[in-house]
Structures are given as C-alpha cells and as structure tokens.
Biopython code that builds the backbone (N, CA, C, O; Angstrom):
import numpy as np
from Bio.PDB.StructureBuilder import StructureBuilder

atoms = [
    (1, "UNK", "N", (-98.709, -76.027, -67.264)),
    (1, "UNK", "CA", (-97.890, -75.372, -66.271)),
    (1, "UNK", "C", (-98.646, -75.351, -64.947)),
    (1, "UNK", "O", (-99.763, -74.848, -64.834)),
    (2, "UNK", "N", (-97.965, -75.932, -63.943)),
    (2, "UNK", "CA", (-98.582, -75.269, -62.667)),
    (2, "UNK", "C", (-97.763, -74.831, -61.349)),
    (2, "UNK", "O", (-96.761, -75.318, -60.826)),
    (3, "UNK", "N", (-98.527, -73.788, -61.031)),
    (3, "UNK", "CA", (-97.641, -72.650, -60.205)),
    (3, "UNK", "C", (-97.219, -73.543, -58.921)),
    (3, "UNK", "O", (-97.039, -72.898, -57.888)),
    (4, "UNK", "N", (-97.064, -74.750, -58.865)),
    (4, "UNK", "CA", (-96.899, -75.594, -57.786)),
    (4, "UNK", "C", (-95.691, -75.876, -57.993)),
    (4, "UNK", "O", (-95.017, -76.030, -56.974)),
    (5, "UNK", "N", (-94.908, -76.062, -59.499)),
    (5, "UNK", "CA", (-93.977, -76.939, -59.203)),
    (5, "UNK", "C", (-92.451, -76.172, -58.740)),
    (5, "UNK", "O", (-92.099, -74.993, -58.735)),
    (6, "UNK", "N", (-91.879, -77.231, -58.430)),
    (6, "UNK", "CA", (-90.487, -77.263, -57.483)),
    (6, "UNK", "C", (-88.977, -77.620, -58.034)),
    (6, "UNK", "O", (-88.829, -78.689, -58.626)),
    (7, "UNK", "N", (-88.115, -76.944, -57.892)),
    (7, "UNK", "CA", (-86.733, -77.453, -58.424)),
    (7, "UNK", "C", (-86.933, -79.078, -59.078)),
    (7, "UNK", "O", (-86.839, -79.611, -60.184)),
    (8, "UNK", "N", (-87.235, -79.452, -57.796)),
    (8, "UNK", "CA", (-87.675, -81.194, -58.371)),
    (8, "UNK", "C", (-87.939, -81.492, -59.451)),
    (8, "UNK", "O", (-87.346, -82.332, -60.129)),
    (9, "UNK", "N", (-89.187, -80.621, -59.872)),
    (9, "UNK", "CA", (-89.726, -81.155, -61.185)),
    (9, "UNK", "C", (-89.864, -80.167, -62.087)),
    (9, "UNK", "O", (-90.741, -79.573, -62.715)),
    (10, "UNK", "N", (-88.166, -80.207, -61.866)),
    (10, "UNK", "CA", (-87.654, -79.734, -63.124)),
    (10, "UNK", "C", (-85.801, -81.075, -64.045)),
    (10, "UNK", "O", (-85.045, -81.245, -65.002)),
    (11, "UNK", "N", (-86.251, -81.571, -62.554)),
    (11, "UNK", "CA", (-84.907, -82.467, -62.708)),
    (11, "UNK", "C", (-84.363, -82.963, -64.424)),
    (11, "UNK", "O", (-83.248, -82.713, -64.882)),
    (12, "UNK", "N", (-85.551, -83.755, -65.203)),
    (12, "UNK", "CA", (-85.074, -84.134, -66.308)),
    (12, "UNK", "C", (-84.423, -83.351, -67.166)),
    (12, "UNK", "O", (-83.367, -83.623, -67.736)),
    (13, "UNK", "N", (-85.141, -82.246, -67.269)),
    (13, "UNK", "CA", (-83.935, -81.537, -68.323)),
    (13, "UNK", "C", (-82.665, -80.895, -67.836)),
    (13, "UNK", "O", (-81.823, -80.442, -68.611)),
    (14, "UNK", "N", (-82.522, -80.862, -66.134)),
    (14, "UNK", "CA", (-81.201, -80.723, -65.815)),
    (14, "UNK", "C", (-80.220, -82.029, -65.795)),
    (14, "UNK", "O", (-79.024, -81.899, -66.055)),
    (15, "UNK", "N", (-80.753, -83.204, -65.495)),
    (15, "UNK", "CA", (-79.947, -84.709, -66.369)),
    (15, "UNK", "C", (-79.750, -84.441, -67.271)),
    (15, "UNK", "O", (-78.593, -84.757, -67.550)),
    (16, "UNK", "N", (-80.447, -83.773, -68.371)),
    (16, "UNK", "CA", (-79.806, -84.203, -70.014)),
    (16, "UNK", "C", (-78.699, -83.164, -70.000)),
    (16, "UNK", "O", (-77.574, -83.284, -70.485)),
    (17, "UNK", "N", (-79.383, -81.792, -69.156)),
    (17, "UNK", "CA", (-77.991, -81.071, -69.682)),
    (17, "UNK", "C", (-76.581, -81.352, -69.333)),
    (17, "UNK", "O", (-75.591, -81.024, -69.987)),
    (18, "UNK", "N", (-76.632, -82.195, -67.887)),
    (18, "UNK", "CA", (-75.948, -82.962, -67.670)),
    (18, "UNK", "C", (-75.029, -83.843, -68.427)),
    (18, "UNK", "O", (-73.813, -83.660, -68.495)),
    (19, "UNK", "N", (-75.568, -84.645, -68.895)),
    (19, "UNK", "CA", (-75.237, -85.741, -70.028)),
    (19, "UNK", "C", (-75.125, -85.244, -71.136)),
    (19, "UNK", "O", (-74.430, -86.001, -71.814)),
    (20, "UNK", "N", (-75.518, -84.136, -71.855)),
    (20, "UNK", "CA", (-74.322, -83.236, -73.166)),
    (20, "UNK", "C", (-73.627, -82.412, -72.098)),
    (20, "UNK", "O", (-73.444, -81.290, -72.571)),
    (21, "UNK", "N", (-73.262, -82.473, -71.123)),
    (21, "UNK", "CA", (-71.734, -81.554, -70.674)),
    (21, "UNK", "C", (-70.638, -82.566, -70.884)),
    (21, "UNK", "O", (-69.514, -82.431, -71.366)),
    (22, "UNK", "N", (-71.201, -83.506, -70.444)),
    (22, "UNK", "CA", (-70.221, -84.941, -70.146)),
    (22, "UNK", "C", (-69.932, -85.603, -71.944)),
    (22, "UNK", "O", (-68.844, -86.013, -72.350)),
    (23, "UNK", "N", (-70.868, -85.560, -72.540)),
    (23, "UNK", "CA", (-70.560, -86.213, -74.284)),
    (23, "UNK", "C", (-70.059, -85.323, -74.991)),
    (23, "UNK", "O", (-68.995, -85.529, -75.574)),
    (24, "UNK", "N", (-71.061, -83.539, -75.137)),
    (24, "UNK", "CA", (-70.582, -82.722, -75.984)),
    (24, "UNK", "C", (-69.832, -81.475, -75.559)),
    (24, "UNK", "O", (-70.122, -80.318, -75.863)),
    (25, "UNK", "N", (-69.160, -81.750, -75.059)),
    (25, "UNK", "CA", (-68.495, -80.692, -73.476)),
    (25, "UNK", "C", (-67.369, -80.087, -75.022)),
    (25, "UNK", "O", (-67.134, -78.890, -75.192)),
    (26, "UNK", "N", (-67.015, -80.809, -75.639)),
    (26, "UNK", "CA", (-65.988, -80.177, -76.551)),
    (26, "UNK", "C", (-66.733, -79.009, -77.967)),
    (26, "UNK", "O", (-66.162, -78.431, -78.892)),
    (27, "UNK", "N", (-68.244, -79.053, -77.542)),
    (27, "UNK", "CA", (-68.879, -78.353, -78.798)),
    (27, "UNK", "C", (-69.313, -76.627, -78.341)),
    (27, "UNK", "O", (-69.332, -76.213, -77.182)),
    (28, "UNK", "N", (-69.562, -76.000, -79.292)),
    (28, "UNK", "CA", (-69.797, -74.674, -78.680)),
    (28, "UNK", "C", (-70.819, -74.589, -77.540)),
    (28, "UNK", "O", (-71.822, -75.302, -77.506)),
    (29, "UNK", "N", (-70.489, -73.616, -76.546)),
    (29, "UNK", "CA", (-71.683, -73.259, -75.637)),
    (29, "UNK", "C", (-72.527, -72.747, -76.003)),
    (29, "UNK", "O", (-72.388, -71.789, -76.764)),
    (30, "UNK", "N", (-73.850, -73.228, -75.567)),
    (30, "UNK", "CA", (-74.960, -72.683, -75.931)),
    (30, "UNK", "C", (-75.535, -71.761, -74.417)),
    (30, "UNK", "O", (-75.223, -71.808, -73.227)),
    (31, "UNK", "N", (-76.312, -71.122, -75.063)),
    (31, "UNK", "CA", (-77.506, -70.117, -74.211)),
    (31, "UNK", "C", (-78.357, -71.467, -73.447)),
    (31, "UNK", "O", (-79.006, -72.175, -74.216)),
    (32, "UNK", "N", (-78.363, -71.788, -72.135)),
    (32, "UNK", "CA", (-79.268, -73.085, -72.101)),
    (32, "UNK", "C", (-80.688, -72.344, -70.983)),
    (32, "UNK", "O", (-80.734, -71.521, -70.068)),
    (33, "UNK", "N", (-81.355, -72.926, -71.479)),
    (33, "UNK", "CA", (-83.201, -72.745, -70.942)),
    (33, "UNK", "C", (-83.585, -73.785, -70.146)),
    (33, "UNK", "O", (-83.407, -74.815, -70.796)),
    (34, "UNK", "N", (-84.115, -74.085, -68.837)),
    (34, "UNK", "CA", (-84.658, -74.950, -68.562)),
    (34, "UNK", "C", (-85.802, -73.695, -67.974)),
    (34, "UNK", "O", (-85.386, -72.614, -67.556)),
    (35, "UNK", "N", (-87.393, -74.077, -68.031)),
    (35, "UNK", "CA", (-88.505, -72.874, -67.499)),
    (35, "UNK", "C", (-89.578, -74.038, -66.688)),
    (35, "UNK", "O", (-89.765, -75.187, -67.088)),
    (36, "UNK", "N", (-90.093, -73.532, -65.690)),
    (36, "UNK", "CA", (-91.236, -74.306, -65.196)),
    (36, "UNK", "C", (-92.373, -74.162, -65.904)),
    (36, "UNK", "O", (-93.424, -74.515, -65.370)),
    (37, "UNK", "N", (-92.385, -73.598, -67.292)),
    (37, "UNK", "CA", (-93.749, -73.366, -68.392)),
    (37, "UNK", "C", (-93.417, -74.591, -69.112)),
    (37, "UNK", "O", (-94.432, -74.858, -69.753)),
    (38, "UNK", "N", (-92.643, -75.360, -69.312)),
    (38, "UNK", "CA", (-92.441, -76.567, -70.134)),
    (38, "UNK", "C", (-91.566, -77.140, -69.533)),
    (38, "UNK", "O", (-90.444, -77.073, -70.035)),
    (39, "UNK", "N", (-91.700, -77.766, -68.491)),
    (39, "UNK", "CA", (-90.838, -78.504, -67.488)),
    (39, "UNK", "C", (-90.149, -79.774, -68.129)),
    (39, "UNK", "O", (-89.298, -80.425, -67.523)),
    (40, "UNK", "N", (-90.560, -80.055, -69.329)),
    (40, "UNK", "CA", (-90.178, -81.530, -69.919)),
    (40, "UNK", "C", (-89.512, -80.986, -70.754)),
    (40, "UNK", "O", (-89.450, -81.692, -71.760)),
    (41, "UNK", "N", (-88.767, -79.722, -70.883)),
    (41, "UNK", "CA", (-88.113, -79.304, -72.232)),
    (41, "UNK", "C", (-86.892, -78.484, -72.260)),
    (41, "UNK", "O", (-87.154, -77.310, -72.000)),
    (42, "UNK", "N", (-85.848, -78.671, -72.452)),
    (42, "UNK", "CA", (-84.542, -78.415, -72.554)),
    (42, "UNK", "C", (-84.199, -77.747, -73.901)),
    (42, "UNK", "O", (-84.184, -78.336, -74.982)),
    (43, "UNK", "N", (-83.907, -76.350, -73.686)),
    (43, "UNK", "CA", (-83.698, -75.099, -75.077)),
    (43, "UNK", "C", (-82.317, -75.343, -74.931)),
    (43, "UNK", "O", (-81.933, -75.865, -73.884)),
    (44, "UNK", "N", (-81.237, -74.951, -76.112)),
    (44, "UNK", "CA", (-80.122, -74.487, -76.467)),
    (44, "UNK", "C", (-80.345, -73.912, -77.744)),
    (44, "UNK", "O", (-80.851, -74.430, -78.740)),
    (45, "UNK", "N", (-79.823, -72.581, -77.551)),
    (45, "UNK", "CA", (-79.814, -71.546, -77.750)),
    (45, "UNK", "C", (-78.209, -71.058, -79.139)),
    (45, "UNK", "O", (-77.105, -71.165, -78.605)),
    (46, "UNK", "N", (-78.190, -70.833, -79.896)),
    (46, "UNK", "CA", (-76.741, -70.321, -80.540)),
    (46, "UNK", "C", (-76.457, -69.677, -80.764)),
    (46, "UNK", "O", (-76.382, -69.826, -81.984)),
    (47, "UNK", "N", (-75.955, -68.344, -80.443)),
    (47, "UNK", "CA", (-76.006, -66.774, -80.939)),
    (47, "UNK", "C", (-75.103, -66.343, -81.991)),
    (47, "UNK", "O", (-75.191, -65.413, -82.794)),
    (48, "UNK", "N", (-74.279, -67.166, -81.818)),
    (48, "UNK", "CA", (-72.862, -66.766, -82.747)),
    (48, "UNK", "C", (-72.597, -67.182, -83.686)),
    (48, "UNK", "O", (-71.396, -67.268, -83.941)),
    (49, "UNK", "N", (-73.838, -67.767, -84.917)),
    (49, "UNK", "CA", (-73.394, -68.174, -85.988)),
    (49, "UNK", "C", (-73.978, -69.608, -86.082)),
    (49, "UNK", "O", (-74.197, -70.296, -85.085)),
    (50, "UNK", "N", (-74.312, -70.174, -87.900)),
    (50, "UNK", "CA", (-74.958, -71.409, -87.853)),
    (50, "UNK", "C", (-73.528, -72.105, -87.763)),
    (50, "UNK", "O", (-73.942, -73.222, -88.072)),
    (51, "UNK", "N", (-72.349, -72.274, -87.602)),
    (51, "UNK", "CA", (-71.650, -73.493, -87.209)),
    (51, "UNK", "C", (-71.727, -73.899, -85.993)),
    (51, "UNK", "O", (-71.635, -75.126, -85.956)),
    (52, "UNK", "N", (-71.887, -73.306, -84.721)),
    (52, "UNK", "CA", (-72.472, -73.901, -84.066)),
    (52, "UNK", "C", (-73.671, -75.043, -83.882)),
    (52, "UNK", "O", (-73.563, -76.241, -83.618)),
    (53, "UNK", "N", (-75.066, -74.082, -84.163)),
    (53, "UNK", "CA", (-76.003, -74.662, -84.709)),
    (53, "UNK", "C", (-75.893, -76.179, -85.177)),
    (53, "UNK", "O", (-76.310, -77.178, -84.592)),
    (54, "UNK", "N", (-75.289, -76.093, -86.263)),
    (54, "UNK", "CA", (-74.921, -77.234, -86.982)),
    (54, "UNK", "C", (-73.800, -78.451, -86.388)),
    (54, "UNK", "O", (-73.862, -79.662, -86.600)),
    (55, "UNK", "N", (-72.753, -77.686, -85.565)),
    (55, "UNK", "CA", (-72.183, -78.977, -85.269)),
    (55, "UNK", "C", (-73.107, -79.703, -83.797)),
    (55, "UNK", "O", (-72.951, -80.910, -83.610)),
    (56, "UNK", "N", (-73.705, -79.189, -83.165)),
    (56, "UNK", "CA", (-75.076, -79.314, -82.127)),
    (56, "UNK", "C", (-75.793, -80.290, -82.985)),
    (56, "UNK", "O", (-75.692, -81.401, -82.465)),
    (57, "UNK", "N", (-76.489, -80.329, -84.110)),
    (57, "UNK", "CA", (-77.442, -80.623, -84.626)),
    (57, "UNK", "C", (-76.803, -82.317, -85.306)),
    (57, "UNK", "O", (-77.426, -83.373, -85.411)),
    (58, "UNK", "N", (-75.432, -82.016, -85.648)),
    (58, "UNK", "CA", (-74.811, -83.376, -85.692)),
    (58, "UNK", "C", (-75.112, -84.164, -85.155)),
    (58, "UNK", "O", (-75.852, -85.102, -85.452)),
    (59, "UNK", "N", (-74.390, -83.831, -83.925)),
    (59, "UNK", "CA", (-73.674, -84.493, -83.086)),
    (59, "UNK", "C", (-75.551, -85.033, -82.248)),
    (59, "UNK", "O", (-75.632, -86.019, -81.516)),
    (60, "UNK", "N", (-76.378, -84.443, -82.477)),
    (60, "UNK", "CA", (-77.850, -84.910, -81.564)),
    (60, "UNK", "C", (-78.334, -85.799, -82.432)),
    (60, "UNK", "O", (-79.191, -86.528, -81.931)),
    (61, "UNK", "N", (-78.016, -86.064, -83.908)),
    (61, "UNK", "CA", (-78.210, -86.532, -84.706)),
    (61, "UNK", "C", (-79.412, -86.872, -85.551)),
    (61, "UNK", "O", (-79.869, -87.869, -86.108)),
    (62, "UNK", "N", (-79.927, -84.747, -85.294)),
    (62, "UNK", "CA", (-80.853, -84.520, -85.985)),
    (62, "UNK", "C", (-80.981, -84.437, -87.835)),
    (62, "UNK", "O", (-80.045, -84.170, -88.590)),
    (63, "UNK", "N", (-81.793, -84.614, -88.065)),
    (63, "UNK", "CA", (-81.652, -84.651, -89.675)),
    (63, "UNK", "C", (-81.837, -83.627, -90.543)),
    (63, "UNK", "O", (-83.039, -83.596, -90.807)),
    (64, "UNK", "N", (-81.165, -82.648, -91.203)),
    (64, "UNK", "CA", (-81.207, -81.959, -91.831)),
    (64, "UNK", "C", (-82.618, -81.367, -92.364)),
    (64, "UNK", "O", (-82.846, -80.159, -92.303)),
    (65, "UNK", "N", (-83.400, -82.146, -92.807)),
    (65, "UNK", "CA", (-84.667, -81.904, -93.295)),
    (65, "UNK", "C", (-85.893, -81.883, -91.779)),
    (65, "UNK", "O", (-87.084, -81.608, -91.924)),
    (66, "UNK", "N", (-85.423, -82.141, -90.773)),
    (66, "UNK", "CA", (-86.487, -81.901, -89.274)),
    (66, "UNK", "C", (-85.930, -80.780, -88.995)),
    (66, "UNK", "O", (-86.352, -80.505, -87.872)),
    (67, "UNK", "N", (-84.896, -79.566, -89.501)),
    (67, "UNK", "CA", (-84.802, -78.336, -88.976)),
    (67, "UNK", "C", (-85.544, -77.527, -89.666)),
    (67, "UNK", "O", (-85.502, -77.711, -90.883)),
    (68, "UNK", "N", (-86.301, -76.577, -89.237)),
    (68, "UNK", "CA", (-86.899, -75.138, -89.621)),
    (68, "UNK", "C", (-86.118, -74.006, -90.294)),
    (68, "UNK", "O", (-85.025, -73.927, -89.732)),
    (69, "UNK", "N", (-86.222, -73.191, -91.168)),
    (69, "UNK", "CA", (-85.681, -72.208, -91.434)),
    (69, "UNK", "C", (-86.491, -70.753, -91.940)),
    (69, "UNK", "O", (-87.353, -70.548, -92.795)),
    (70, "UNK", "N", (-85.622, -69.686, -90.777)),
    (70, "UNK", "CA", (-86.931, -68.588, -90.952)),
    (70, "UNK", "C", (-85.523, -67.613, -90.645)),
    (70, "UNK", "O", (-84.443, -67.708, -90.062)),
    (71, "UNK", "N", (-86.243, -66.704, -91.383)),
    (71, "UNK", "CA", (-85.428, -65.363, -91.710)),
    (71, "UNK", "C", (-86.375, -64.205, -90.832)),
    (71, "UNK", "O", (-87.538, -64.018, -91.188)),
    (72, "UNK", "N", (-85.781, -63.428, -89.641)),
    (72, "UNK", "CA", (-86.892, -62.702, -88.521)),
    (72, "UNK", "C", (-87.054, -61.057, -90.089)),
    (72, "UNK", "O", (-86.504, -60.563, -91.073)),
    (73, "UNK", "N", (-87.986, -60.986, -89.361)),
    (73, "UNK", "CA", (-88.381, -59.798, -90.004)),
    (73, "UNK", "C", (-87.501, -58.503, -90.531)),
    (73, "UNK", "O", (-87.800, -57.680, -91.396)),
    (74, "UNK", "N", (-86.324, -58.603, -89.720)),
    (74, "UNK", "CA", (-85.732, -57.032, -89.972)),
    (74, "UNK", "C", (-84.656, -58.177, -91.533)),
    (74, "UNK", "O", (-83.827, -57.666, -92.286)),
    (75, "UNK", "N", (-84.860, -58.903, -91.541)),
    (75, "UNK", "CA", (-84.134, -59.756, -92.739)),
    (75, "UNK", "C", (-83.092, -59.794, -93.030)),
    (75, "UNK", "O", (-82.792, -59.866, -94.222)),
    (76, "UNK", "N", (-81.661, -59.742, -91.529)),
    (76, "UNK", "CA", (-80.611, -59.699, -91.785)),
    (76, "UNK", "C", (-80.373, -60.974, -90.898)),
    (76, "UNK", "O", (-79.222, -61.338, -90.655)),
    (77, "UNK", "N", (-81.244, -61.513, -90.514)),
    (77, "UNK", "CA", (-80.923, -62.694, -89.246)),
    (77, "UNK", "C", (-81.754, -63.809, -89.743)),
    (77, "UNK", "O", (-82.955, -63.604, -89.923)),
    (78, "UNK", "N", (-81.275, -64.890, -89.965)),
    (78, "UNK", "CA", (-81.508, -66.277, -89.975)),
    (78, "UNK", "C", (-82.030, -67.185, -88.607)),
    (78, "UNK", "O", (-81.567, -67.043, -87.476)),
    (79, "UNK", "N", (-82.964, -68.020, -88.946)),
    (79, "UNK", "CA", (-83.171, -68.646, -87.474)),
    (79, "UNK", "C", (-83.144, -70.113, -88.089)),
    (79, "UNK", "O", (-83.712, -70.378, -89.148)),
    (80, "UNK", "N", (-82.394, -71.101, -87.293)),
    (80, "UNK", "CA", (-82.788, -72.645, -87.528)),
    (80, "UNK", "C", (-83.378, -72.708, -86.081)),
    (80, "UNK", "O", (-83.231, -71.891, -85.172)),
    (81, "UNK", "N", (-84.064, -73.850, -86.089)),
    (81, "UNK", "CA", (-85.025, -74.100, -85.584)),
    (81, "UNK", "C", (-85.574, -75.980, -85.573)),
    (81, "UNK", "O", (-86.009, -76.531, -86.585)),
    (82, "UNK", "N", (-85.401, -76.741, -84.100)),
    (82, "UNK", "CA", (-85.630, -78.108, -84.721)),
    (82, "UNK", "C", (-85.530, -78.605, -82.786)),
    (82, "UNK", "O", (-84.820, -78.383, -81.805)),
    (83, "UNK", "N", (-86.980, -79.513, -83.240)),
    (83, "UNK", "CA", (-86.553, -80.089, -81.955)),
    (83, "UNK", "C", (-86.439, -81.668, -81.672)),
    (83, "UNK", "O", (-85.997, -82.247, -82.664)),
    (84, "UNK", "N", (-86.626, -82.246, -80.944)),
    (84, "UNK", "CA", (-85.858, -83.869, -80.838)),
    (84, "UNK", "C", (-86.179, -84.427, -79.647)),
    (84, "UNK", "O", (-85.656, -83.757, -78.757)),
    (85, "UNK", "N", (-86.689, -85.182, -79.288)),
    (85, "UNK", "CA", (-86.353, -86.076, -78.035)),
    (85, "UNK", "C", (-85.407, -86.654, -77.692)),
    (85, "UNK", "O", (-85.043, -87.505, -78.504)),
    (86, "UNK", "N", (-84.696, -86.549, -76.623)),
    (86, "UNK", "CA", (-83.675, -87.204, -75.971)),
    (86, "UNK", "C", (-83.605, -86.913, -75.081)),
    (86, "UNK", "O", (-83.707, -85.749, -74.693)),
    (87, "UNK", "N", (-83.373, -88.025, -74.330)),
    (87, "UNK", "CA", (-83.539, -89.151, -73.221)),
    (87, "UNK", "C", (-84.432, -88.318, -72.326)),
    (87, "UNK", "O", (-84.116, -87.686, -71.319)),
    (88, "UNK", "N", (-85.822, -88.476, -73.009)),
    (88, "UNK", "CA", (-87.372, -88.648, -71.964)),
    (88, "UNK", "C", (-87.390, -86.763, -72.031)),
    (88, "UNK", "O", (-88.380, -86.239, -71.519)),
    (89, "UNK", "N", (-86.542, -86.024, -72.518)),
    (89, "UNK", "CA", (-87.461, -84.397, -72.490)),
    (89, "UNK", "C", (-86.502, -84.507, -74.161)),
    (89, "UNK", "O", (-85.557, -85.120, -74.659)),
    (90, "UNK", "N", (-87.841, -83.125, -74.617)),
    (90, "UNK", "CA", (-87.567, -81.896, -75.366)),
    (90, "UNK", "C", (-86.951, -81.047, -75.397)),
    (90, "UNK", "O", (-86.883, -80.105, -74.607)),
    (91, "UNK", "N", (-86.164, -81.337, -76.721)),
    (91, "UNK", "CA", (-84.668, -80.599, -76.818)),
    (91, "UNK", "C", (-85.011, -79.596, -77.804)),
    (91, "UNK", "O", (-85.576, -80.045, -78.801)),
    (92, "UNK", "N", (-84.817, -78.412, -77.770)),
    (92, "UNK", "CA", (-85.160, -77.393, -78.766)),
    (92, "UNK", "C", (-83.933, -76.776, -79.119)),
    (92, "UNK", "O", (-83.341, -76.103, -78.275)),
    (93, "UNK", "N", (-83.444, -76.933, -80.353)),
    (93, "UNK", "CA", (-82.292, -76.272, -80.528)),
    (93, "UNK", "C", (-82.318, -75.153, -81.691)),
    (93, "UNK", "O", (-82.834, -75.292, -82.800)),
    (94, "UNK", "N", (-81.755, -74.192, -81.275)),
    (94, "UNK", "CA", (-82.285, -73.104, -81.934)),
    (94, "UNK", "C", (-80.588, -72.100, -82.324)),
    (94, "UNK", "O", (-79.761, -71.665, -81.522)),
    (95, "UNK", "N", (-80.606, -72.022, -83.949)),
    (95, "UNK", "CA", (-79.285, -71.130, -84.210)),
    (95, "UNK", "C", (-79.477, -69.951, -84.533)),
    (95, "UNK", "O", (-80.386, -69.963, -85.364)),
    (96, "UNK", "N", (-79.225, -69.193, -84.397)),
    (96, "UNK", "CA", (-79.151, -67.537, -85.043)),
    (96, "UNK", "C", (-77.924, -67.141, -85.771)),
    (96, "UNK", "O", (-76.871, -67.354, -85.170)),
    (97, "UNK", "N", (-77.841, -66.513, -87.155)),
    (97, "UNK", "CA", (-76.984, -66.255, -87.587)),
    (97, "UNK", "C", (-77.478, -65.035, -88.752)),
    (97, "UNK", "O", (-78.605, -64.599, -88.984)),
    (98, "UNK", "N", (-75.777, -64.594, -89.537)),
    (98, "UNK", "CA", (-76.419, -63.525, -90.156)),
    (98, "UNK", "C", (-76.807, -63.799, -91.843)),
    (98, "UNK", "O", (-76.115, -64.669, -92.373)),
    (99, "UNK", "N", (-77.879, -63.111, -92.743)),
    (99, "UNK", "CA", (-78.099, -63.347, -94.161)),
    (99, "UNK", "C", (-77.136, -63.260, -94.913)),
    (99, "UNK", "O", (-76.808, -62.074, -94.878)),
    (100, "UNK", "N", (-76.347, -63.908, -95.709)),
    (100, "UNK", "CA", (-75.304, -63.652, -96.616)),
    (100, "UNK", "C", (-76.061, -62.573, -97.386)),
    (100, "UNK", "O", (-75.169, -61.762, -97.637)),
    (101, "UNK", "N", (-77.294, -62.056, -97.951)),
    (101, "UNK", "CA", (-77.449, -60.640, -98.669)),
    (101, "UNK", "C", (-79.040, -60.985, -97.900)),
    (101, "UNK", "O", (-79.765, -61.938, -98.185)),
    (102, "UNK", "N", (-79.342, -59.817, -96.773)),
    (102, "UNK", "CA", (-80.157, -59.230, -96.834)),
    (102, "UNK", "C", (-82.130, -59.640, -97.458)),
    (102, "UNK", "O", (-82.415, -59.595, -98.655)),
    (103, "UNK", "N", (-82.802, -59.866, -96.761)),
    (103, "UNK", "CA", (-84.026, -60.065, -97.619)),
    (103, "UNK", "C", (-84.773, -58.879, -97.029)),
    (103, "UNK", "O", (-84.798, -58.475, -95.866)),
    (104, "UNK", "N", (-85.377, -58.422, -98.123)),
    (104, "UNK", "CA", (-86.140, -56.980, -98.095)),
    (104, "UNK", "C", (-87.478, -57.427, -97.733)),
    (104, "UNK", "O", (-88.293, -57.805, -98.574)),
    (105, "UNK", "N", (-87.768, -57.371, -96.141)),
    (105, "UNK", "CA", (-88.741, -57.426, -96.192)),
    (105, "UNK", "C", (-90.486, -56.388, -95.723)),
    (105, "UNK", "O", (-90.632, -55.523, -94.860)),
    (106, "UNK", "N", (-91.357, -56.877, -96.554)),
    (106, "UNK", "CA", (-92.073, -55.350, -96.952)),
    (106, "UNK", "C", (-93.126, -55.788, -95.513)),
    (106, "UNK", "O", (-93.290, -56.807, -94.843)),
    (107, "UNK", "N", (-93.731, -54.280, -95.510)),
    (107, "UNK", "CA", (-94.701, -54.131, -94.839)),
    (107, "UNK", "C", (-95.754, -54.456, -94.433)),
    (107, "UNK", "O", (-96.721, -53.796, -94.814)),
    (108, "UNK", "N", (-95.944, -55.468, -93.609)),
    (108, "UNK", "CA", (-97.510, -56.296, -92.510)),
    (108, "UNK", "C", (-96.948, -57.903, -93.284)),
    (108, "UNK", "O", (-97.801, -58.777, -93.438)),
    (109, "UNK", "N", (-95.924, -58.091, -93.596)),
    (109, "UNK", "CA", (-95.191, -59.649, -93.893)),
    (109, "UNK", "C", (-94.548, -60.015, -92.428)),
    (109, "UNK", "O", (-93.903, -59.048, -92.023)),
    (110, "UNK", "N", (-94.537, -60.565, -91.972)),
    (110, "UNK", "CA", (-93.851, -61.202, -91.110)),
    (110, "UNK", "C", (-93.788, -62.949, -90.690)),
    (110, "UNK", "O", (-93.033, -63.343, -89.802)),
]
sb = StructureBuilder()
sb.init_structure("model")
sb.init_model(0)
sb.init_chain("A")
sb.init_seg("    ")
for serial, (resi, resn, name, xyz) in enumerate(atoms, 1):
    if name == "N":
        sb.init_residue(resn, " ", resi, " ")
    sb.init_atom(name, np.array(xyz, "f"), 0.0, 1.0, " ", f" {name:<3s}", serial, name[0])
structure = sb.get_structure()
C-alpha cells in the first residue's frame, strides 16, 4: 500500500466491475469493494443468502472445491469464501448466509 496512490491507480478493478455490470448485470447485487490497501483487488460481497453467492460463483466460473467454508463464531452464519483472477485483478467473492441448525460453538474456539 502506498499513501500516494490516486483514483488512477485504482482503475483496474473499476474496469472489471465494469465488465460484470455489462455480462452479469442480470445476477444479484453485490456489496462491491474497491480499497487503495489492495489496489489490484475487486471484493463482492453477498448478504442475502448462498444463492446469490453461488449463482456469482457460476457464472465467474469458479470451481466448487476453490471455495472456502467457515461458519463465524456466534454459529448461526455461514461464510463462502473464494477468490479468482479475472482480467489482470483479484476477485474476492464472499457469501454470507444462515446455518440450517445452529453450531454450538464453545469457548476460546474460533
């Protein structure tokens, strides 16, 4: 990261988001991230459930087995988790959704 940089160079990951408005413009909206701490890297975000998540993860034509899966601590929330290159930045796509039953989880586990 450096405290120098400029709208400019941040351009690539505003092209890509660009170019999924224009291809995946028909898929759910995501939460989108572009930060000058990882200037080469483009977040989407899913709050509302893994079908989102998942039709995102299609359609980028990530592979089932390159996503992450983590359950946050209070153990009613699911996280996928997976990232990808496309076209020249880092795509981090990230779903949140809820546990079909609950995982109990105990004390200094996280």
């Amino acid at each position: 990261m450096s405290g120098n940089l400029t709208l400019d160079d941040l351009v690539m990951p505003v092209r890509v988001l660009r170019l999924l408005a224009a291809d995946f413009g028909h898929l759910p909206a995501p939460t989108v991230g572009i930060s000058p701490i990882y200037p080469d890297r483009l977040e989407l975000s899913l709050h509302s459930g893994l079908p989102g998540f998942e039709a995102w993860r299609e359609a980028l034509g990530i592979a089932p087995e390159d996503v992450n899966y983590r359950v946050q601590c209070d153990g009613r929330t699911v996280v996928l988790r997976s990232t990808a290159a496309f076209a020249g930045v880092e795509l981090e796509l990230i779903g949140y959704g809820d546990v079909a039953d609950p995982v109990t989880v105990e004390a200094g586990a996280a």
